[in-house]
TILUMZA-469861 format. One record per residue (C-alpha): residue number from 0; residue in one letter; chain; x, y, z. Coordinates in nm, 2 decimals, always signed. Layout:
! residues N
<atom k="NUM" r="A" c="A" east="X" north="Y" up="Z"/>
...
! end
This chain:
! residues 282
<atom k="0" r="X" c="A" east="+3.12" north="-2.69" up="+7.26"/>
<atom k="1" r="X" c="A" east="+3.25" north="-2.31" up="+7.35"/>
<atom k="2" r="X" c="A" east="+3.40" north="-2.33" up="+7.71"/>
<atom k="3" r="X" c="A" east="+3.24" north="-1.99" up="+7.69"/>
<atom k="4" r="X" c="A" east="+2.92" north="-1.80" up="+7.71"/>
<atom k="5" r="X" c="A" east="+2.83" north="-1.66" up="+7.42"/>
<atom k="6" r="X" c="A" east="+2.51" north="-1.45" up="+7.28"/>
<atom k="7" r="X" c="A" east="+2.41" north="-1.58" up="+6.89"/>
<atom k="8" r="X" c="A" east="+2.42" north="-1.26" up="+6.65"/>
<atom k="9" r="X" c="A" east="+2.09" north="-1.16" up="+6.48"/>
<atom k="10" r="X" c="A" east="+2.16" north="-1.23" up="+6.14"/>
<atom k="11" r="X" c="A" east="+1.96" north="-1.02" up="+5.84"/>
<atom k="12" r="X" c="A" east="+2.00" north="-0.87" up="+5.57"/>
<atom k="13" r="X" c="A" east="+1.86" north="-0.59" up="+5.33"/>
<atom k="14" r="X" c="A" east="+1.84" north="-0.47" up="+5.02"/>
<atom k="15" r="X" c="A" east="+2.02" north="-0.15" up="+4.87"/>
<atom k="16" r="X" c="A" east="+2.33" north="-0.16" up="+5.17"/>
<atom k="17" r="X" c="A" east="+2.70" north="-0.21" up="+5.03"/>
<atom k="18" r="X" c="A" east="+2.94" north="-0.29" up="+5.32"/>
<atom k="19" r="X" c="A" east="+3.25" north="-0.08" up="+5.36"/>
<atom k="20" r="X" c="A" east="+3.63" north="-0.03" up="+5.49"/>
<atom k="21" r="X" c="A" east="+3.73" north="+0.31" up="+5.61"/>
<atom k="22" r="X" c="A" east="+4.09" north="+0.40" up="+5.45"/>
<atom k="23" r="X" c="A" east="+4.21" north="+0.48" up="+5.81"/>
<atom k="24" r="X" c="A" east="+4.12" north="+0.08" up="+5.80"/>
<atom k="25" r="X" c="A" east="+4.27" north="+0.06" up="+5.49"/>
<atom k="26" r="X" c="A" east="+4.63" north="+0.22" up="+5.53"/>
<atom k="27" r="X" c="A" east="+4.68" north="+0.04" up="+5.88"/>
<atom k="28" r="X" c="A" east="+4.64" north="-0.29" up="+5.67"/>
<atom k="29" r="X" c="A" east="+4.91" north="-0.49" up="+5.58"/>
<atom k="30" r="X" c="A" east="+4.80" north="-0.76" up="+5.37"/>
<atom k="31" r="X" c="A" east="+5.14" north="-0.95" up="+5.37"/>
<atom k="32" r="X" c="A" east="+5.14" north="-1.04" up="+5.72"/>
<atom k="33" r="X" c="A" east="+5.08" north="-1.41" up="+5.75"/>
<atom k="34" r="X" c="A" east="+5.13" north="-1.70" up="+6.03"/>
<atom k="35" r="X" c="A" east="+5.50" north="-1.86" up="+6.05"/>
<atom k="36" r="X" c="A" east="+5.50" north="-2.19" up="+5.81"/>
<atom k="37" r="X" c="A" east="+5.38" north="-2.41" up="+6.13"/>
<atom k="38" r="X" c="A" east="+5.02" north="-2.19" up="+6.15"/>
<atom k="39" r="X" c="A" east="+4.94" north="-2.28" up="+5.80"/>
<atom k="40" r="X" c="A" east="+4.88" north="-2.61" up="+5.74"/>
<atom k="41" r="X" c="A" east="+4.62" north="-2.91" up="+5.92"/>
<atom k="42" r="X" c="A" east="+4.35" north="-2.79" up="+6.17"/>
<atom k="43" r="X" c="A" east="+4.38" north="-2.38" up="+6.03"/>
<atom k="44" r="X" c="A" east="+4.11" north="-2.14" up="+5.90"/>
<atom k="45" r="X" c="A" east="+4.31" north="-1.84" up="+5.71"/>
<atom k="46" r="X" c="A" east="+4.11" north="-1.50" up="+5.77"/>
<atom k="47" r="X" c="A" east="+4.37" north="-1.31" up="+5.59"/>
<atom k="48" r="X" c="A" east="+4.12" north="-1.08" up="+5.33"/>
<atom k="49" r="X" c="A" east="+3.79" north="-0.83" up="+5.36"/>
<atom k="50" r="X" c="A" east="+3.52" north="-1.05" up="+5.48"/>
<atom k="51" r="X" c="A" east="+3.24" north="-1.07" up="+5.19"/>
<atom k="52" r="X" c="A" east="+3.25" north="-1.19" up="+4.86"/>
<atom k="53" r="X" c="A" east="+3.19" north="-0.83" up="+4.73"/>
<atom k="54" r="X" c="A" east="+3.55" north="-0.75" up="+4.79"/>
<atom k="55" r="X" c="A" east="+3.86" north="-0.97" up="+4.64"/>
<atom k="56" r="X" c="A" east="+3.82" north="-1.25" up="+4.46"/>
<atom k="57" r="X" c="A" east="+4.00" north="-1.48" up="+4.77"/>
<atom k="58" r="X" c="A" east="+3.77" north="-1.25" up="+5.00"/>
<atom k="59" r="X" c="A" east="+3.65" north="-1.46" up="+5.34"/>
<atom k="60" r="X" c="A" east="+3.30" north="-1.60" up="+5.30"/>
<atom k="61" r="X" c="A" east="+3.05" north="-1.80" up="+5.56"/>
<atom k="62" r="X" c="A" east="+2.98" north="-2.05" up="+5.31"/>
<atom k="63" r="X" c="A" east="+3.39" north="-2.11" up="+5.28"/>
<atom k="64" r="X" c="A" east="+3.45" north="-2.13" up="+5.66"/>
<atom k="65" r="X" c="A" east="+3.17" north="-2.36" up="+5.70"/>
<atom k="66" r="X" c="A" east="+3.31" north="-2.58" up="+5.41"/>
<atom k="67" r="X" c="A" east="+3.64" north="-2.56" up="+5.63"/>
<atom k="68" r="X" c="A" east="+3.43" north="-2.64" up="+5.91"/>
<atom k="69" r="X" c="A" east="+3.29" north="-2.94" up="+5.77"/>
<atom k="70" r="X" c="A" east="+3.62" north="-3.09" up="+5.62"/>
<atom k="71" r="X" c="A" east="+3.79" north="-3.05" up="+5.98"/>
<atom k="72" r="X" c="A" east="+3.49" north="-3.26" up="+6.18"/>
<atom k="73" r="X" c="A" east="+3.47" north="-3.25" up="+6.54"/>
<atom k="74" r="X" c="A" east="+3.86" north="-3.12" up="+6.62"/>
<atom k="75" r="X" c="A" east="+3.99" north="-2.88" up="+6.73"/>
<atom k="76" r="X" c="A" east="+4.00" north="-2.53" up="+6.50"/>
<atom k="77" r="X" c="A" east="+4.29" north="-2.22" up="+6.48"/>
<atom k="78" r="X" c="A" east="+4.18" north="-1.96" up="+6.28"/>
<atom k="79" r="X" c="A" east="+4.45" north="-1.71" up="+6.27"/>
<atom k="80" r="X" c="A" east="+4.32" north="-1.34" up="+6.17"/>
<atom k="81" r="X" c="A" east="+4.46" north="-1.04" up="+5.97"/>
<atom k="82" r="X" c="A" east="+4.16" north="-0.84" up="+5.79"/>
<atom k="83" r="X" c="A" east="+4.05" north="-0.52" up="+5.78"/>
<atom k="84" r="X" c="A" east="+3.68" north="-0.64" up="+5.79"/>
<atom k="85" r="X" c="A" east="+3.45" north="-0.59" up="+5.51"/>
<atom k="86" r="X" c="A" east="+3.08" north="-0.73" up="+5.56"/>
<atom k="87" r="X" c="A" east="+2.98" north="-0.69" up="+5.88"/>
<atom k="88" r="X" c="A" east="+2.66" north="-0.94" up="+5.85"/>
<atom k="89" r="X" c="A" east="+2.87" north="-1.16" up="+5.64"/>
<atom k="90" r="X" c="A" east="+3.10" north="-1.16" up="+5.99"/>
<atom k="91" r="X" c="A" east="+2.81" north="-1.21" up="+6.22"/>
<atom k="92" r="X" c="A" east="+2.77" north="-1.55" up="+6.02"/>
<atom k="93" r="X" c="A" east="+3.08" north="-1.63" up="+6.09"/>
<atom k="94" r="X" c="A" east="+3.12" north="-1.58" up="+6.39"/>
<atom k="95" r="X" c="A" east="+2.79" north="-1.80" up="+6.45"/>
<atom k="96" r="X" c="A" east="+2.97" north="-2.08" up="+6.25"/>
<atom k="97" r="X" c="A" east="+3.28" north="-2.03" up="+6.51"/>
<atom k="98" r="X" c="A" east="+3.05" north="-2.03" up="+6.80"/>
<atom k="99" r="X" c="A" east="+2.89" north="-2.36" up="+6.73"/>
<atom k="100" r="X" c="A" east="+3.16" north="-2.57" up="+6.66"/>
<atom k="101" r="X" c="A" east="+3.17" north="-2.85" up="+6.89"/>
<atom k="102" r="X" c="A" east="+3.56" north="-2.87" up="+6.94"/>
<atom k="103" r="X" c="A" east="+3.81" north="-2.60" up="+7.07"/>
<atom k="104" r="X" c="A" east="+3.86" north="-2.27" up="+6.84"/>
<atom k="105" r="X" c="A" east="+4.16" north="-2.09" up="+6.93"/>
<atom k="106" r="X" c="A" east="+4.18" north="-1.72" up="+6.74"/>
<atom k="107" r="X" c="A" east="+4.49" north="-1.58" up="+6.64"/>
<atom k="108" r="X" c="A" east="+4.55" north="-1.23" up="+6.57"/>
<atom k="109" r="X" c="A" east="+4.86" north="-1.19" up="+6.35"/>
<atom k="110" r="X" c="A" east="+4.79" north="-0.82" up="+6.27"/>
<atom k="111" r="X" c="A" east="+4.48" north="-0.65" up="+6.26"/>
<atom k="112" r="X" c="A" east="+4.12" north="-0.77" up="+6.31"/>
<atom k="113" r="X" c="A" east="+3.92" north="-0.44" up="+6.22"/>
<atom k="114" r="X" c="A" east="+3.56" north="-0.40" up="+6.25"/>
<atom k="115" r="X" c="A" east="+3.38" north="-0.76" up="+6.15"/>
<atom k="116" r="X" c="A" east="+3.71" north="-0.95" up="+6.18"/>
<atom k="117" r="X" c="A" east="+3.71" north="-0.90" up="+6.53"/>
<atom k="118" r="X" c="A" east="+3.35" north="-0.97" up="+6.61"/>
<atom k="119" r="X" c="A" east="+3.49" north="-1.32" up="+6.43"/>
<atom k="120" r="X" c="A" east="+3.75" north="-1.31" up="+6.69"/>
<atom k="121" r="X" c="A" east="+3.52" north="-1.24" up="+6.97"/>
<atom k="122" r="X" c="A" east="+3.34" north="-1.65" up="+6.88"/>
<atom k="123" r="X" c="A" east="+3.75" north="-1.84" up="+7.03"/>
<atom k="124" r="X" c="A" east="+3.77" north="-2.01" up="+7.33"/>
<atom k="125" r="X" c="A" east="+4.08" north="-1.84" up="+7.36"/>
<atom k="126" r="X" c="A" east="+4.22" north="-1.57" up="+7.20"/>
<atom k="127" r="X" c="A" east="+4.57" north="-1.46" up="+7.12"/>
<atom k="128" r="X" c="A" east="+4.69" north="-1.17" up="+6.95"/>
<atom k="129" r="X" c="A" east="+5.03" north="-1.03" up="+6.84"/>
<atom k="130" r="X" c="A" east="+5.16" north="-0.76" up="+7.02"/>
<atom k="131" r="X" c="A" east="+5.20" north="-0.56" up="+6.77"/>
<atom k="132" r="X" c="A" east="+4.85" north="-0.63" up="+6.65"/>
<atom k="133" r="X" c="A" east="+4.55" north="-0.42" up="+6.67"/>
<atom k="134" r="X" c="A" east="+4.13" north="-0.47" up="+6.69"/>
<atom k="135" r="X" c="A" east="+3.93" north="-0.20" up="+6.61"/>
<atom k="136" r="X" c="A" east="+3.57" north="-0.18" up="+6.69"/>
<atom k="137" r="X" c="A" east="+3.28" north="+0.05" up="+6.56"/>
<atom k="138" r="X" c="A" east="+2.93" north="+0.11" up="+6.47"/>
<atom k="139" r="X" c="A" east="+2.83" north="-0.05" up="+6.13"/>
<atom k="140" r="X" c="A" east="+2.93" north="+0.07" up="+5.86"/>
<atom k="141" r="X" c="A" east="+2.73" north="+0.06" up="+5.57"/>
<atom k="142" r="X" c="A" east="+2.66" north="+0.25" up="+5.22"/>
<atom k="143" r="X" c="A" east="+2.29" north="+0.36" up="+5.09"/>
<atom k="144" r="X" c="A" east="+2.15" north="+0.59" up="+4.85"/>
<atom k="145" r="X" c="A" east="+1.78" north="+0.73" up="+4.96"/>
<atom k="146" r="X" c="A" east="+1.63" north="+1.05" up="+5.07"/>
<atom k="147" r="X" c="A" east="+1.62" north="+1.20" up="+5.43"/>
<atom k="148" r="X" c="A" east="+1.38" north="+0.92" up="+5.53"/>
<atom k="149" r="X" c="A" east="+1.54" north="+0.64" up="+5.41"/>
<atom k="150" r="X" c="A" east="+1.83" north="+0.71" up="+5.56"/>
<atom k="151" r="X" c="A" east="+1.66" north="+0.73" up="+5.91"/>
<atom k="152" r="X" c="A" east="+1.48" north="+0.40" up="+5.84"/>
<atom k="153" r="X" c="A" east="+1.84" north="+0.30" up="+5.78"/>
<atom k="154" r="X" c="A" east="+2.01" north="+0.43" up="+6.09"/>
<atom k="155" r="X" c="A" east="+1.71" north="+0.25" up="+6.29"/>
<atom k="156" r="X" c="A" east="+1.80" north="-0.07" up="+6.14"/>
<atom k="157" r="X" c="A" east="+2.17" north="-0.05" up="+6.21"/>
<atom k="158" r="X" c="A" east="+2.08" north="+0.00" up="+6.59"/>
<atom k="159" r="X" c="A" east="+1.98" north="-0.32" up="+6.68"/>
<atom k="160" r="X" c="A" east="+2.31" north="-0.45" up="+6.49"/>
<atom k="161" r="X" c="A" east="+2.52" north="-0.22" up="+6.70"/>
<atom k="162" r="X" c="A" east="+2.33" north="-0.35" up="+7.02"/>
<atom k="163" r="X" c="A" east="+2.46" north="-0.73" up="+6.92"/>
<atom k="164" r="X" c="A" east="+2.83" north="-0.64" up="+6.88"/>
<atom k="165" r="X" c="A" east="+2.79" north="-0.48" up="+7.23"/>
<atom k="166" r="X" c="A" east="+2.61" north="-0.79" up="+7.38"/>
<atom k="167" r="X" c="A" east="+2.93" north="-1.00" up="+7.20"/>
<atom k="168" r="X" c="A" east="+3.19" north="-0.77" up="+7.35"/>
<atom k="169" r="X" c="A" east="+3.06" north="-0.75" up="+7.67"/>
<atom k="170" r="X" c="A" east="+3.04" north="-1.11" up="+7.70"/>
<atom k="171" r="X" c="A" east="+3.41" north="-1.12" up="+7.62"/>
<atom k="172" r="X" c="A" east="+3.50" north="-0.87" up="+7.84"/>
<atom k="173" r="X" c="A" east="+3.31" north="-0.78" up="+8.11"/>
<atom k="174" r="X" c="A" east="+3.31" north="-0.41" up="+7.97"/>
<atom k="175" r="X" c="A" east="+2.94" north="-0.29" up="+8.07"/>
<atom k="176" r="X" c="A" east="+2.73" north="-0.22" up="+7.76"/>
<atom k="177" r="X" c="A" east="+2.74" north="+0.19" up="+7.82"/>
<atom k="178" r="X" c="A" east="+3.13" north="+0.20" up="+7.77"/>
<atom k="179" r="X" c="A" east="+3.09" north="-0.07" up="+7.53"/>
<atom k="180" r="X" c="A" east="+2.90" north="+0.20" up="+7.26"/>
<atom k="181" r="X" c="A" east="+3.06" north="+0.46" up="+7.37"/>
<atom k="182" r="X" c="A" east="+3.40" north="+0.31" up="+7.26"/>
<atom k="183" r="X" c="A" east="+3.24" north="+0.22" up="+6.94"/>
<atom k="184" r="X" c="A" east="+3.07" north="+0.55" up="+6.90"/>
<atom k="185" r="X" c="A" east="+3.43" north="+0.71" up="+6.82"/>
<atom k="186" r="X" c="A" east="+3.58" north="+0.37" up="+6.66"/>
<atom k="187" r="X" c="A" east="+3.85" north="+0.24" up="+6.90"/>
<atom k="188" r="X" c="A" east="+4.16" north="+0.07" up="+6.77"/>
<atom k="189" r="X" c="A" east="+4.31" north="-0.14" up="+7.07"/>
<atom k="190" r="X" c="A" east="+4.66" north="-0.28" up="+7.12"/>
<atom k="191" r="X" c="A" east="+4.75" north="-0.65" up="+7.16"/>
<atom k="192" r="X" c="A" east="+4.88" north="-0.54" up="+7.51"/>
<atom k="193" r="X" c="A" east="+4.54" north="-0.34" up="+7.56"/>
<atom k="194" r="X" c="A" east="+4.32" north="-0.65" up="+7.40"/>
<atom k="195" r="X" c="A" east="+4.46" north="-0.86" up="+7.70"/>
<atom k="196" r="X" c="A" east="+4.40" north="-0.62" up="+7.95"/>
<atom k="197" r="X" c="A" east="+4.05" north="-0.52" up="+7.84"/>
<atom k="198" r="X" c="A" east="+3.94" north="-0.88" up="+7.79"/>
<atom k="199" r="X" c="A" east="+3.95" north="-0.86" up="+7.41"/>
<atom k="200" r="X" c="A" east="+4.20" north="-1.12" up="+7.42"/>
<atom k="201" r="X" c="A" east="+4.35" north="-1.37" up="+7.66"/>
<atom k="202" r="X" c="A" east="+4.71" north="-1.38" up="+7.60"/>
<atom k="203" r="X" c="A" east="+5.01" north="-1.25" up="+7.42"/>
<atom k="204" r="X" c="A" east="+5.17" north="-1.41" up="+7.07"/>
<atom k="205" r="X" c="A" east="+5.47" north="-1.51" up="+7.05"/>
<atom k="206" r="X" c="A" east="+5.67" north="-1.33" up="+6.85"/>
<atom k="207" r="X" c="A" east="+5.83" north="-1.63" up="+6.60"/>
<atom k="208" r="X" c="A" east="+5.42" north="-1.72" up="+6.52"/>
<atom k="209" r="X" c="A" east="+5.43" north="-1.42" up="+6.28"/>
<atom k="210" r="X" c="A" east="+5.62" north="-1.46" up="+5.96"/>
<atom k="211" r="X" c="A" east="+5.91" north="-1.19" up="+6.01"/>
<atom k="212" r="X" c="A" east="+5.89" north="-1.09" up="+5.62"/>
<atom k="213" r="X" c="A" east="+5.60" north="-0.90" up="+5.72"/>
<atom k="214" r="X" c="A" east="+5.84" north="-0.68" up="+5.92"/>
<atom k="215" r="X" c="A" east="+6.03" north="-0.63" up="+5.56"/>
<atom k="216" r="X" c="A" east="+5.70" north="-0.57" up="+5.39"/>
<atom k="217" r="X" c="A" east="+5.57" north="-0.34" up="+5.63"/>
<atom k="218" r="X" c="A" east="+5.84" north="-0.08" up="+5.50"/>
<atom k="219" r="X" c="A" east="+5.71" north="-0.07" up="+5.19"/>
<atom k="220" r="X" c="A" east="+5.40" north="-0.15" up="+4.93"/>
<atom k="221" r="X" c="A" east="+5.43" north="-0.52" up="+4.78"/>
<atom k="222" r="X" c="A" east="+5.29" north="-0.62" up="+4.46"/>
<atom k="223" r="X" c="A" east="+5.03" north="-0.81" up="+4.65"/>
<atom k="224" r="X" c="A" east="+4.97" north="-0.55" up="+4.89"/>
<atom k="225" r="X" c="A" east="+4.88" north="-0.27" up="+4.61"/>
<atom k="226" r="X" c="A" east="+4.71" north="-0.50" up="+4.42"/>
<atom k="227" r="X" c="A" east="+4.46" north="-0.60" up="+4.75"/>
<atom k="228" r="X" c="A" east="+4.43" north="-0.24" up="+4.84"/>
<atom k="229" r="X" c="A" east="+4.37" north="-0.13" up="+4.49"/>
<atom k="230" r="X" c="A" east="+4.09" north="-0.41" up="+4.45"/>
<atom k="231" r="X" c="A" east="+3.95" north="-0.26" up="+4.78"/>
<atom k="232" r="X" c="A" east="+3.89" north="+0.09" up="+4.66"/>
<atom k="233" r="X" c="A" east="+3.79" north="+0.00" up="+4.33"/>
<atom k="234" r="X" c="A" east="+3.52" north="-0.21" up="+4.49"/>
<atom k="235" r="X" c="A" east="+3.45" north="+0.15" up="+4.69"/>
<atom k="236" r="X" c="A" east="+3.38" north="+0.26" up="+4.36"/>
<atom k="237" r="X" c="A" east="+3.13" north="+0.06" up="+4.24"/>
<atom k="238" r="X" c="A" east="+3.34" north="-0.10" up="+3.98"/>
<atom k="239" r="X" c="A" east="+3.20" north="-0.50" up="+3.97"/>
<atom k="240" r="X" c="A" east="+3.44" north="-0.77" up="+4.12"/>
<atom k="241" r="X" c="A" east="+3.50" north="-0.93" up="+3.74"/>
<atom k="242" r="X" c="A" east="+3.63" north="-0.59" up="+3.61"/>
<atom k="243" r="X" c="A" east="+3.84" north="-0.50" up="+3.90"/>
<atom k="244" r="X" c="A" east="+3.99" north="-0.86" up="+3.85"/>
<atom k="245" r="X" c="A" east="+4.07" north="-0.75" up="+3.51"/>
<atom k="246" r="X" c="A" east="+4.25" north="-0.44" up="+3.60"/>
<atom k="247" r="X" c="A" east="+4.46" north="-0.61" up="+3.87"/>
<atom k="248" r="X" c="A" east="+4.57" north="-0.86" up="+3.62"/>
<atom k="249" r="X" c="A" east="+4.68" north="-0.64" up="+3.34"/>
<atom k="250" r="X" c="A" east="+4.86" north="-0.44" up="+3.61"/>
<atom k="251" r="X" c="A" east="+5.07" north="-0.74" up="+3.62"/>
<atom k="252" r="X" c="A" east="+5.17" north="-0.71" up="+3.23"/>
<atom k="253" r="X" c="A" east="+5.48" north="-0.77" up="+3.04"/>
<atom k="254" r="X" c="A" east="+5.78" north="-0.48" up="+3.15"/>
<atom k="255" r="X" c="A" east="+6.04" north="-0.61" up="+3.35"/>
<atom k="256" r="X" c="A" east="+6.03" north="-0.98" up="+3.26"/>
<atom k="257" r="X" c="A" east="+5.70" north="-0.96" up="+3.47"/>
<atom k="258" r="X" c="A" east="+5.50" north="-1.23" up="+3.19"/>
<atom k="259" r="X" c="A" east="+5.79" north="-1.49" up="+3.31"/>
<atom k="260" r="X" c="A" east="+5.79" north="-1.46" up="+3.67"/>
<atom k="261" r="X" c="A" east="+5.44" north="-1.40" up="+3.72"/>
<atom k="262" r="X" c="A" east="+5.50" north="-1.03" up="+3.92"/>
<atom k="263" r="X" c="A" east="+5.45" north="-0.69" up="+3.81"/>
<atom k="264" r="X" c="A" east="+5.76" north="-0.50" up="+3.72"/>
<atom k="265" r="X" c="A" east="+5.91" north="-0.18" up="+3.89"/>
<atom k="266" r="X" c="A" east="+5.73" north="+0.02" up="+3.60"/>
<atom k="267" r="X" c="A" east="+5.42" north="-0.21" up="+3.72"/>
<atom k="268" r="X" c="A" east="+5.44" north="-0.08" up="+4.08"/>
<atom k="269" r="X" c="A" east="+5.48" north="+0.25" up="+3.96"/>
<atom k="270" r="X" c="A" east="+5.16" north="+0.27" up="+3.81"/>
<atom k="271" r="X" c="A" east="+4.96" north="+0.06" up="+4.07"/>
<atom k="272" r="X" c="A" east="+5.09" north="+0.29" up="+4.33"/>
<atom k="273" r="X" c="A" east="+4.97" north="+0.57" up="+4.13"/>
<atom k="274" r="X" c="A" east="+4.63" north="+0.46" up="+4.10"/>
<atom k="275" r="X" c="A" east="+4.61" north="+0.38" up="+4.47"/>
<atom k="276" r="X" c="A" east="+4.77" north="+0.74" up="+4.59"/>
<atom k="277" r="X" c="A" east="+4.46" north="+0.92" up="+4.34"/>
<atom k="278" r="X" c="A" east="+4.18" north="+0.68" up="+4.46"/>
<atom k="279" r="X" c="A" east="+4.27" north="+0.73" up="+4.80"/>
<atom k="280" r="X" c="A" east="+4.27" north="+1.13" up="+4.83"/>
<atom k="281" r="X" c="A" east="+3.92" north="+1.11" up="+4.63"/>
! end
């Protein structure tokens, strides 16, 4: 049982709403940041994608954390977190799942746990994040297509959501409820040093808990990085999860000796950053 106090998040759902990630979300993201080789294996729940099964085809689901859940019984859970969020009511639900289990979850944040990810965060009975790392909190974020009064019918909706990632915060935190909005009223990204402070986390990482060839791939896009981020804005698009998986995979194609090793070539790279560079200034 939580060693903490915790609300429950309303969970519901509607038709006609598509969940989204800004690209200021987007370019902070580094996709190849991971735990050291002793975070991965045993008692560890991997938040490492968008959250909702609308994005990538590894994207982070309820149904898979409770599976996790499940397999790991009544011990003790680390869930270590680098996502740029994704579905927020897909995150309330997991979060929930977090919440309820009966043994100790420990949260890790290895880089960034943006929007839902860090109301998953938020469910730990203690929470550590990298120093480097960032949260970032906001009002929900959602797409829909209507006229004038749909879209108020909308917004009214999306208040009492906004009102339940307060409640979560402030439980964390302390922080009272007005300062709570306000700070998600202009989307606040918050430092691991900051998180601590605040009461959005409880201590510091150590630094060897984060692989350092993320430091490497920070400097520039990976294969898997583009391809992540490319699947993300196609997905912005409207283009369904089975085509985008297509068009990722015959990114990968032949040049370079790229059909041996399994990798795109540099001619690969060339052309997935491309295609990321003109999606994102669309």
């Amino acid at each position: 049982m939580s060693i903490r106090e915790l609300p429950k998040a309303r969970l519901t759902s509607r038709q006609g709403l598509q969940s989204a990630i800004s690209d200021a979300v987007l370019q902070r993201w580094n996709p190849d940041l991971q735990a050291s080789s002793e975070e991965t294996d045993g008692n560890v729940i991997s938040i490492l994608d968008p959250i909702g099964d609308n994005w990538l085809s590894e994207a982070v689901t309820a149904k898979g954390v409770a599976r996790r859940l499940e397999g790991l019984g009544d011990n003790d859970v680390v869930v270590t977190i680098n996502s740029p969020g994704g579905d927020f009511f897909e995150g309330l639900a997991i979060y929930n799942l977090l919440r309820e289990h009966k043994a100790k979850v420990t949260v890790k944040v290895l880089g960034l746990a943006a929007s839902a990810a860090s109301i998953i965060a938020m469910a730990a009975d203690e929470i550590q994040v990298g120093r480097a790392a960032f949260l970032m909190i906001h009002n929900t974020w959602v797409c829909a297509c209507g006229d004038r009064h749909a879209f108020a019918d909308v917004a009214e909706w999306l208040e009492a959501f906004d009102k339940s990632a307060v409640s979560i915060y402030a439980a964390r935190t302390g922080i009272k409820a007005a300062d709570l909005h306000a700070m998600l009223d202009k989307e606040t990204w918050i430092s691991g040093e900051k998180a601590v402070q605040q009461g959005f986390a409880d201590t510091l990482l150590s630094s060897d808990e984060v692989d350092s060839k993320a430091e490497i791939a920070a400097q520039s896009l990976s294969a898997n990085a583009a391809q992540k981020q490319l699947d993300v804005l196609l997905a912005r698009l409207g283009i369904p999860r089975s085509n985008r998986r297509t068009l990722c995979a015959a990114l990968k194609g032949s040049k370079s000796g790229a059909a041996s090793s399994g990798m795109p070539g540099a001619a690969d790279m060339a052309g997935v950053q491309g295609i990321l560079a003109k999606l994102q200034s669309m």
